[in-house]
N, C-alpha and C positions, 0 to 999 in steps of 0.2 A: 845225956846225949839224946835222950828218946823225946824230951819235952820239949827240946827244939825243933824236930821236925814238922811238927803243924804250924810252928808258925811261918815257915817257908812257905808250906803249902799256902797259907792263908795271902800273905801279898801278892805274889803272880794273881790269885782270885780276881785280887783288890784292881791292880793294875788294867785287868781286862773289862771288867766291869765299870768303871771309866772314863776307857776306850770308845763299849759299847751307847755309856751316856755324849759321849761328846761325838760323835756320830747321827744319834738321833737328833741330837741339838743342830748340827751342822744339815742334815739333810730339812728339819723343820723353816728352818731361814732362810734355805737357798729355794724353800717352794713358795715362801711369801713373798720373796724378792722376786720370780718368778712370775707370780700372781700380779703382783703389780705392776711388772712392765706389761705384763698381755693386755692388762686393763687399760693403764696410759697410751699404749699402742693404738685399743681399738678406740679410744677417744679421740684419737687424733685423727684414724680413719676416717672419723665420722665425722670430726670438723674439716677435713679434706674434701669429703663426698659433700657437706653442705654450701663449700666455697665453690665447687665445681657447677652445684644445682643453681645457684645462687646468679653467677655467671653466666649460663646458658640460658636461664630464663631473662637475665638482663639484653643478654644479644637479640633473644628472639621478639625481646619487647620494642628494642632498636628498630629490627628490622621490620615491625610490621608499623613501625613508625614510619618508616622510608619506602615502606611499601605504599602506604596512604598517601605519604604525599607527591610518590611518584603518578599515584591515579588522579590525583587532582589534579594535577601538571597537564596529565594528557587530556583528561575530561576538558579542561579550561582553552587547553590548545585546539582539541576539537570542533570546539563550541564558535571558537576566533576562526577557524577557518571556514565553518560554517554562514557564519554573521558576512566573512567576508566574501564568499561567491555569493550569496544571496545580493550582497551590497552590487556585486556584478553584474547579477544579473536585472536587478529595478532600474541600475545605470544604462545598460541597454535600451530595454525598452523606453524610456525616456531620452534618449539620444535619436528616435526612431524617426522625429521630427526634423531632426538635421542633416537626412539624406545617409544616415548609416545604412547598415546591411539589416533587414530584421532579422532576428532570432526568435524560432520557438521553442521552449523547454517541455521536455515530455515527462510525463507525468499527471496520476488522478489528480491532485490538487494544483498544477502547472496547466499548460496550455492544450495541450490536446494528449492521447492513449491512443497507441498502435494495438488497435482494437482486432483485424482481422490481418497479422501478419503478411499471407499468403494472396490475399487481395490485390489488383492492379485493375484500374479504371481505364477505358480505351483513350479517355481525356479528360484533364482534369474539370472534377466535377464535384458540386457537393448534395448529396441526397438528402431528403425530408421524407418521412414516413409520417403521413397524418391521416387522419379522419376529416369530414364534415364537422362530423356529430361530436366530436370532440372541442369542450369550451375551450383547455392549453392552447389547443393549435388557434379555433379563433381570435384568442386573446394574442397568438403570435405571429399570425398571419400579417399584421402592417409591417413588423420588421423583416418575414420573408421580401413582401414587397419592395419594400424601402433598399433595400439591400440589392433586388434583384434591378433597381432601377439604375446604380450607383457600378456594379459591379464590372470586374475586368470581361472584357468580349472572348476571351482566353478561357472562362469559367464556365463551366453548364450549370445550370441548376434543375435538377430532376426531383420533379415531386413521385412519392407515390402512396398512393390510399391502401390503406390496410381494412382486414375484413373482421380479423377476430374470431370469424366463424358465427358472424351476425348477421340474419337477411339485411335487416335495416341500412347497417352497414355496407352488403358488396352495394345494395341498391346506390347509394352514395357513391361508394369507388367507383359504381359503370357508370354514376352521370357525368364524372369527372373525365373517363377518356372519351366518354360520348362530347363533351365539349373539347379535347384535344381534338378529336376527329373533326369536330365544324370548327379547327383553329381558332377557336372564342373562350379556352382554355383562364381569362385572368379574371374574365370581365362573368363566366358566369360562377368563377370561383366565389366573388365576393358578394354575388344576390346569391351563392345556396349559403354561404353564411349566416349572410343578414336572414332568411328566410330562417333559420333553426334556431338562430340563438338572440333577433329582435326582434322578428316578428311573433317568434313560437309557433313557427307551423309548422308540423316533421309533415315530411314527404313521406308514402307509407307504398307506392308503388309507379312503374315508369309512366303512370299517366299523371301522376301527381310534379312526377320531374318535367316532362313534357309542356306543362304549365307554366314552370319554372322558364323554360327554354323559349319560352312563346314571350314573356316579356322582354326577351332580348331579340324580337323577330323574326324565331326561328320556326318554321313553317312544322306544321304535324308531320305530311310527309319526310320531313329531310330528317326530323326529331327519329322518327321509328326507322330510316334506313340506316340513319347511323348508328344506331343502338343496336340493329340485328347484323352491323359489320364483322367483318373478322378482325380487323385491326380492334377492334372494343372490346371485341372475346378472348384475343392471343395475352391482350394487355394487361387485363383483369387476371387471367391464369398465370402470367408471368409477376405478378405485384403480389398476390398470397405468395409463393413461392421465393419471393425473394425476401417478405420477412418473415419466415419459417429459419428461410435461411442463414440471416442477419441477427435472427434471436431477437425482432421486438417484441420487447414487454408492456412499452409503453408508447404514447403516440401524444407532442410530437418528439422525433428522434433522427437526428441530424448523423450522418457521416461521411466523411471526405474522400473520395476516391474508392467509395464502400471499405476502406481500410481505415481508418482516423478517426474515434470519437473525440468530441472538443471536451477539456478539462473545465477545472471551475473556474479557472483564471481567465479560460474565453466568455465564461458566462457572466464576470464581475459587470460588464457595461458592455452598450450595444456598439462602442466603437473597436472594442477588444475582440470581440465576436466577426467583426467585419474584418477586419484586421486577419483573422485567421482565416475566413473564408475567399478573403481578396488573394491571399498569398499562399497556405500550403496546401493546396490542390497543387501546384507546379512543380510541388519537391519530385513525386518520382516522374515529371517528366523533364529535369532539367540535363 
């Protein structure tokens, strides 16, 4: 009876121990099966995350495809409407001959700049600021003339001499109203020309302009009364002042109604020029 007792005890052992092995078996399999779905799983994630990047970077490459050539669209449409008022506006002025309306375009490289806004001329007028002693202006003195010969009776044309802050200079600008003042204003415009820039002889004080004035048979006496007038003195003080005021830099220097410098489109030919000066002096009096 006694020597069966261990072996009882010995199977329950048996049975539990086992147990304990098919347990550890069971929990080792369910953590590798485990293992490998976390893995499969995050492979998948990351073939998801690279179909997502993959896509967004296609849209974005889309769009900056349609972005491109919506700018060219507009670039090419701008250009076309450009080409086309331009086309309008050569059509005009070429129509100008057939009794249309003139038109002038404003702007630096167009027809004239609203140069002194705030400006208004008592009647339309176009100013020249010049010198003697200046070659430009003699070299453009025929087309003032020419112009002034041609021009609307509606139009003033006002010269005026600039100083610089040169004796030599005002001496020039006083011989010029000194000749307004003996109304002989054209004629001895064009001997103090020829006297500076054919002959080569500068005038260097009012007895040398005097001389001047005496070929055009103007008497000493009348030469020194008109030169020591008020009219000759108010005129001269009022011409510095008026290009201080005007801002010339240079001389010669055209403006219409003292508000209107001419663009370079009035400078291309002297009938373009004529053209502007025949006509918008009237704009602000119409």
């Amino acid at each position: 009876m006694s020597s069966l007792a261990p072996k009882k005890l010995l199977i329950p052992g048996i049975a539990v121990l086992a147990i304990i092995i098919l347990y550890v078996f069971y929990s080792s399999s369910s953590a590798e099966s485990n293992s490998t779905e976390t893995t499969e799983s995050t492979a998948q994630v990351a073939v998801d995350t690279a179909d997502v990047s993959n896509e967004a970077i296609s849209r974005e490459a889309t769009a900056n495809v349609e972005l491109k050539s919506t700018k060219q669209e507009v670039k090419s449409e701008t250009l076309s409407e450009a080409k086309t008022v331009e086309s309008a506006i050569v059509e005009t002025i070429n129509n100008d001959d057939e009794g249309n309306d003139i038109i002038f375009v404003e702007g630096k490289t167009k027809d004239y700049i609203v140069k002194f806004p705030a400006e208004l001329s008592k009647e339309p007028t176009v100013v020249e600021f010049f010198s003697f002693w200046c070659p430009h202006c003699y070299n453009f003195e025929p087309t003032v003339r020419l112009w002034e010969q041609q021009k609307p009776d509606s139009v003033k044309l006002l010269k005026i001499p600039v100083v610089f802050g040169r004796e030599d200079w005002r001496l020039a600008a006083k011989s010029y109203y000194i000749a307004e003042e003996l109304s002989m204003a054209p004629a001895f415009s064009a001997l103090m020309f020829k006297t500076i820039h054919v002959d080569k002889s500068y005038p260097q004080n009012e007895a040398d302009i005097g001389k001047i004035f005496a070929k055009l048979g103007v008497s000493n006496k009348k030469f020194i009364d008109a030169a020591k007038s008020f009219n000759v003195d108010s005129n001269l003080r009022k011409a510095e002042y008026l290009a201080k005021k005007y801002k010339v830099a240079g001389v010669p220097y055209f403006l219409v109604n003292f508000k209107y410098e001419a663009g370079e489109a009035s400078y291309a030919s002297q009938e373009a020029l004529f053209r502007l000066w025949n006509n918008l002096p009237a704009i602000d009096f119409e």
